[in-house]
C-alpha positions in Angstrom: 4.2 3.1 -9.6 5.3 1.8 -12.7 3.2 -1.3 -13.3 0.6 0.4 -15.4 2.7 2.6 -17.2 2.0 2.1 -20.9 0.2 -0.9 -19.9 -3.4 -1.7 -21.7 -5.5 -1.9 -18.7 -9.5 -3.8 -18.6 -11.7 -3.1 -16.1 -14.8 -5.3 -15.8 -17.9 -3.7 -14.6 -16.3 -0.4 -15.0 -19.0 1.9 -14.8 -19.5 0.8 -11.3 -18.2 2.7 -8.2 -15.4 0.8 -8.4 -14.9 1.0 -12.2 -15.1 4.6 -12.0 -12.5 5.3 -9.4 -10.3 2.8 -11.0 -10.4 4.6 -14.3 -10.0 8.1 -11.7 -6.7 6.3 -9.7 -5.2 5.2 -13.1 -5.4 8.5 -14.7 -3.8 10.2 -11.9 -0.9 8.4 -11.7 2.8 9.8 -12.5 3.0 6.8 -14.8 0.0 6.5 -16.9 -1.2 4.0 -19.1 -1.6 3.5 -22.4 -5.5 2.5 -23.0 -8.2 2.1 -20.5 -11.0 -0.6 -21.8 -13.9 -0.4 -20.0 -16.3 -3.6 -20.3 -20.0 -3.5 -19.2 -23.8 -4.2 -20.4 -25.5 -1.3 -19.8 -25.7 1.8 -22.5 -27.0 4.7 -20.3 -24.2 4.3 -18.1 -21.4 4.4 -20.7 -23.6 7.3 -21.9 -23.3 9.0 -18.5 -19.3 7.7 -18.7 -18.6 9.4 -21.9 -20.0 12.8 -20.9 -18.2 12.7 -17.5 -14.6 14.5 -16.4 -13.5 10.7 -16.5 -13.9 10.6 -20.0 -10.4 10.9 -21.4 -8.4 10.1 -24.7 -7.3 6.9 -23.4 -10.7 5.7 -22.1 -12.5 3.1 -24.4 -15.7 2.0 -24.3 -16.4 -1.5 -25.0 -20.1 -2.9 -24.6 -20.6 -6.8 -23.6 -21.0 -9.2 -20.8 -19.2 -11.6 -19.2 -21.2 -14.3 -20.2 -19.8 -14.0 -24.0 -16.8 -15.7 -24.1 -16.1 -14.3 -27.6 -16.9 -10.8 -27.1 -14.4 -10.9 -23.9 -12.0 -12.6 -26.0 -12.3 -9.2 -28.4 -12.0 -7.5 -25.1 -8.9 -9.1 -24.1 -6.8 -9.2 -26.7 -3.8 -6.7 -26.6 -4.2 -6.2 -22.9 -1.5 -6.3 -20.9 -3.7 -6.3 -16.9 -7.4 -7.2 -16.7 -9.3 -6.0 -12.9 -12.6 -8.2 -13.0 -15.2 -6.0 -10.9 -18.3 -7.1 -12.8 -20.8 -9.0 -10.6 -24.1 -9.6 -9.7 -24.0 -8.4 -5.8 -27.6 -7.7 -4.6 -27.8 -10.5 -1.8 -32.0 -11.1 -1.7 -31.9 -10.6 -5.5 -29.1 -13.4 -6.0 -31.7 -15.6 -3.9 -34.3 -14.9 -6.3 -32.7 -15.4 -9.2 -29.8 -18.0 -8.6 -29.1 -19.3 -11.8 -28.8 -15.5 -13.4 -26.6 -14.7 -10.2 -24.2 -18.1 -11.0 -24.1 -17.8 -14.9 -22.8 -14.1 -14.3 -20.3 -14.7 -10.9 -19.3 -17.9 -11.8 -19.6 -18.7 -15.1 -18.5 -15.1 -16.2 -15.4 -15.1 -14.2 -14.4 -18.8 -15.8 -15.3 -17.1 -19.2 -12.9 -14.2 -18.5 -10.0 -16.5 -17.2 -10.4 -18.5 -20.6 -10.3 -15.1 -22.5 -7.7 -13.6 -20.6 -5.5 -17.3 -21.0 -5.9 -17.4 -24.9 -5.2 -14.0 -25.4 -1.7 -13.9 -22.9 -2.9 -11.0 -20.4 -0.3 -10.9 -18.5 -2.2 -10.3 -15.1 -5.9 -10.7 -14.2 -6.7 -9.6 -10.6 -10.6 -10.1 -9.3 -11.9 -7.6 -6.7 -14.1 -10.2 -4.3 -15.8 -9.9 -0.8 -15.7 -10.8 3.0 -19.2 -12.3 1.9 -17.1 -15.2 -0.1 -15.8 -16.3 3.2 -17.9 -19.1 5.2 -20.8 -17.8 3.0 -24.6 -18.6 4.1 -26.1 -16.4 1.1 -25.8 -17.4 -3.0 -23.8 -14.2 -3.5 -20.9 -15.0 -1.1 -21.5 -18.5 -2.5 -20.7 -17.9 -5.9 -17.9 -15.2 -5.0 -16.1 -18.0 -3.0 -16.7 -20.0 -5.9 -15.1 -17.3 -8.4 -12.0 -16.5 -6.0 -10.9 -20.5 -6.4 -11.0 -21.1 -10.1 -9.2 -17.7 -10.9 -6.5 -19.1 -8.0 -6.6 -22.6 -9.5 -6.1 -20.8 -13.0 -2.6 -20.5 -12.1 -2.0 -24.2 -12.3 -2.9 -24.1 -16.3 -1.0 -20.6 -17.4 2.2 -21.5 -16.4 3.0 -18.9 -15.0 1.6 -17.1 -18.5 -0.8 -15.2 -17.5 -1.3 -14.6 -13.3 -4.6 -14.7 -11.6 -4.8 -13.5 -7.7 -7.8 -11.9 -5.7 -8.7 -9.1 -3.6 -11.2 -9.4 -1.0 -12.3 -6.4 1.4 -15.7 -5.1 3.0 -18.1 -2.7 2.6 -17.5 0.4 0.7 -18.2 3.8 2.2 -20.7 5.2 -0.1 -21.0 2.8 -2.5 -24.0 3.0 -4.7 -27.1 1.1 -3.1 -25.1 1.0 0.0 -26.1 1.5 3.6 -24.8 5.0 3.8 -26.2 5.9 0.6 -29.6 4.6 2.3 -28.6 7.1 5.2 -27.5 9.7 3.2 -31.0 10.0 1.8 -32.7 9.1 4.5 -31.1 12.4 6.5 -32.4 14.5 3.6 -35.5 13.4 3.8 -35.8 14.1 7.2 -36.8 10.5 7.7 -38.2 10.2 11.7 -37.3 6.1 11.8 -34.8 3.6 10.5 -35.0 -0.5 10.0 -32.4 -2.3 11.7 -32.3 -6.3 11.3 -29.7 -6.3 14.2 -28.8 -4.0 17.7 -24.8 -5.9 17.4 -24.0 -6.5 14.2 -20.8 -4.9 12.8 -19.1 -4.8 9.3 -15.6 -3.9 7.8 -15.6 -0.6 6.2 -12.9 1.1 3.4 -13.2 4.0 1.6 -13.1 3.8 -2.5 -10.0 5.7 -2.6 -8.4 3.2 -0.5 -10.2 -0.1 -2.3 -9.1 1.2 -5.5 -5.5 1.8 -4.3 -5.1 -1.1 -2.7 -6.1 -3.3 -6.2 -3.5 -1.0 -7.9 -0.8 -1.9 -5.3 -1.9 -5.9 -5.2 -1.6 -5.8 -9.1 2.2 -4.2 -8.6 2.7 -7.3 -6.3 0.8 -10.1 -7.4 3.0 -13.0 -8.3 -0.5 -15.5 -9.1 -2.2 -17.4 -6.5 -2.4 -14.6 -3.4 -5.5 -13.4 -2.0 -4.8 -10.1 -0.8 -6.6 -8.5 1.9 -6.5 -5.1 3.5 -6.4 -4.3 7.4 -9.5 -2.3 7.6 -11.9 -0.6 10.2 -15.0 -1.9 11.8 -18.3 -0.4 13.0 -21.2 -1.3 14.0 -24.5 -0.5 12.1 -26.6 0.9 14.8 -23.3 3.9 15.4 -23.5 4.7 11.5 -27.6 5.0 11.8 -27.3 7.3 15.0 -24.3 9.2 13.0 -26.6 10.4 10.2 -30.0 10.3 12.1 -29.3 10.9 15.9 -33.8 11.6 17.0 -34.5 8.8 14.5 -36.5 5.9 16.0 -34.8 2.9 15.0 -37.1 -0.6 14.3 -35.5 -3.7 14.7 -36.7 -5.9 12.2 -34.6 -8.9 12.1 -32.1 -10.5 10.5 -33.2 -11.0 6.6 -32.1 -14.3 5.2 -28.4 -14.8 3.6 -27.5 -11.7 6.3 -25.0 -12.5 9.3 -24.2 -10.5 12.3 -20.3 -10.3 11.7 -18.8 -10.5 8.7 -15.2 -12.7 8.4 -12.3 -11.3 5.8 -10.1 -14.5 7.5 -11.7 -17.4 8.5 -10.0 -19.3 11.0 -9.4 -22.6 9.2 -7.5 -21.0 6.4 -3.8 -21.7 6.2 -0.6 -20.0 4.7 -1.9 -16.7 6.1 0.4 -13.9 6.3 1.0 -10.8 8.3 2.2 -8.5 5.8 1.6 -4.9 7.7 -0.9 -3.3 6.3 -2.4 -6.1 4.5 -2.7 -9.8 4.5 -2.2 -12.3 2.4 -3.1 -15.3 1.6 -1.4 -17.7 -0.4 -2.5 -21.5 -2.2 -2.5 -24.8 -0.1 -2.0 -26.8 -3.9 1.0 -28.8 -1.8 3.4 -28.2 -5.3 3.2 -24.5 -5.1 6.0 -23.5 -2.6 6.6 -20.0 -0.4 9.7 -19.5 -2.5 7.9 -18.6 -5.3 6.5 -15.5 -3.3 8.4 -12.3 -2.3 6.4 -11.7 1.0 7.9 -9.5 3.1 5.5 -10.9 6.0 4.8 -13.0 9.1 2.7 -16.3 9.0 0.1 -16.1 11.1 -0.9 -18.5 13.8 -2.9 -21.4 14.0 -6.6 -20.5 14.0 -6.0 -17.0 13.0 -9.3 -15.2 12.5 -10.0 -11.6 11.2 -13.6 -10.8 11.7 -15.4 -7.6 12.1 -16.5 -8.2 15.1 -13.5 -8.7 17.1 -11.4 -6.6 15.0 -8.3 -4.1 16.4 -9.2 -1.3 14.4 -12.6 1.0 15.0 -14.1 3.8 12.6 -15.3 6.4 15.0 -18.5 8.4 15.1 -16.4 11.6 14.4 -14.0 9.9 11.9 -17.4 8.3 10.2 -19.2 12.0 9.9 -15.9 13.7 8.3 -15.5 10.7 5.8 -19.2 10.7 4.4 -21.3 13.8 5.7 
């Protein structure tokens, strides 16, 4: 792939697990880029960065939040594609601290659009959530919120600088994740596990395919998709008897902001298409026409849903143990 080859790349929130296998997936291409800026608040993991095998010539380290408009305008300038990862994602801490939660998901992302406009970035791609879609919790709230204005960007650049999203699930083994909960859990020999619900079932992807999957949305983006993977499903209760198969499991009850299924698609949404291995999702703005868009894709039908409940696709208890164990 040639999209990022030479290019100036930004990551946001790059010392997350995303960040960090973004910077990994960039670095191993054929075509590599010039200069990878990562942007993030906190010292001790740029510290922990820097003195990592990711570490290489091209990396840069840039301290800052997106809350600073200025300092991500410093950011943003001479870069040619910006991935906004940084977030606030902690569902019962968003609901305890809603305005921190907004000022950083909403507010943040607007600031980073009006850096990334001033400054000509040619393409600006944010990495979202099936918790954005019919959202009962802040989080998804404010991640649905996010996903529009970087979609209704495009009606200001001119075409200038492109905004589009990327919305998947959960992420095997992300950090403060349910497996990682397991995973330690299992090594500590732990003889129980809370459940908050016997049926409910959530989208999975591995890292290596999120982060490829950004890198090939980037390559296609045109401004105003929402691109969405085809992944697995699996229900909670199968990954806790995967990693503790004597535990007794406690069910607790659903915690609030929490649903049973999780939707990537929700039914009402229109201009869905079918594009193989992905969806897509393009603008309803009435001006904006399919021409613009080289989608090699079926539209979907009417009420098309893609939730993880009633999903095609299933991880299985083998294929769960030789992904994560």
């Amino acid at each position: 792939m040639r999209e990022f080859f030479k290019k100036n790349i930004l990551i946001t929130g790059g010392t997350g697990t995303f960040g960090k296998a973004f910077i990994h997936y960039l670095n191993n291409l054929k075509y590599k880029p010039s200069k990878i800026c990562i942007y993030a608040r906190d010292e001790h993991k740029f510290h922990d960065l820097e003195n990592s095998n990711l570490f290489k010539k091209n990396v840069r380290l840039f301290i800052g939040d997106v809350r600073d408009q200025k300092r991500l305008e410093l950011a943003t300038s001479g870069m040619d594609i910006v991935v906004h990862a940084a977030a606030l994602k902690h569902v019962p801490f968003a609901e305890y601290n809603p305005m921190e939660t907004i000022s950083t998901n909403i507010l943040g992302s607007n600031n980073l659009i009006n850096a990334c406009t001033k400054n000509k970035v040619k393409k600006c791609i944010l990495v979202s959530t099936d918790k954005a879609v019919n959202p009962i919790n802040l989080y998804g709230s404010t991640k649905l919120c996010a996903e529009k204005i970087f979609i209704a960007s495009n009606n200001i650049t001119a075409g200038k600088t492109k905004f589009a999203v990327v919305r998947y699930g959960n992420v095997l083994g992300s950090r403060g994740s349910l497996i990682e909960k397991l995973k330690s859990s299992k090594k500590n020999n732990q003889k129980s596990f809370n459940l908050t619900h016997k049926d409910m079932t959530r989208f999975w992807i591995t890292i290596e395919e999120a982060v490829n999957f950004v890198g090939q949305s980037i390559n296609k983006m045109e401004g105003g998709e929402i691109f969405i993977p085809k992944m697995k499903s699996m229900k909670i209760i199968n990954c806790i008897k995967v990693f503790l198969p004597k535990a007794k499991i406690n069910n607790i009850g659903i915690r609030p902001g929490e649903k049973i299924h999780e939707t990537l698609i929700h039914q009402e949404t229109k201009n869905v298409f079918d594009c193989g291995k992905y969806y897509t999702i393009l603008p309803e703005f009435k001006f904006w026409t399919q021409k613009k868009y080289k989608l090699r894709g079926k539209k979907t039908k009417d009420k098309f849903e893609y939730s993880s409940n009633t999903n095609k696709f299933w991880i299985k208890d083998n294929q769960l143990e030789r992904t994560v164990l």
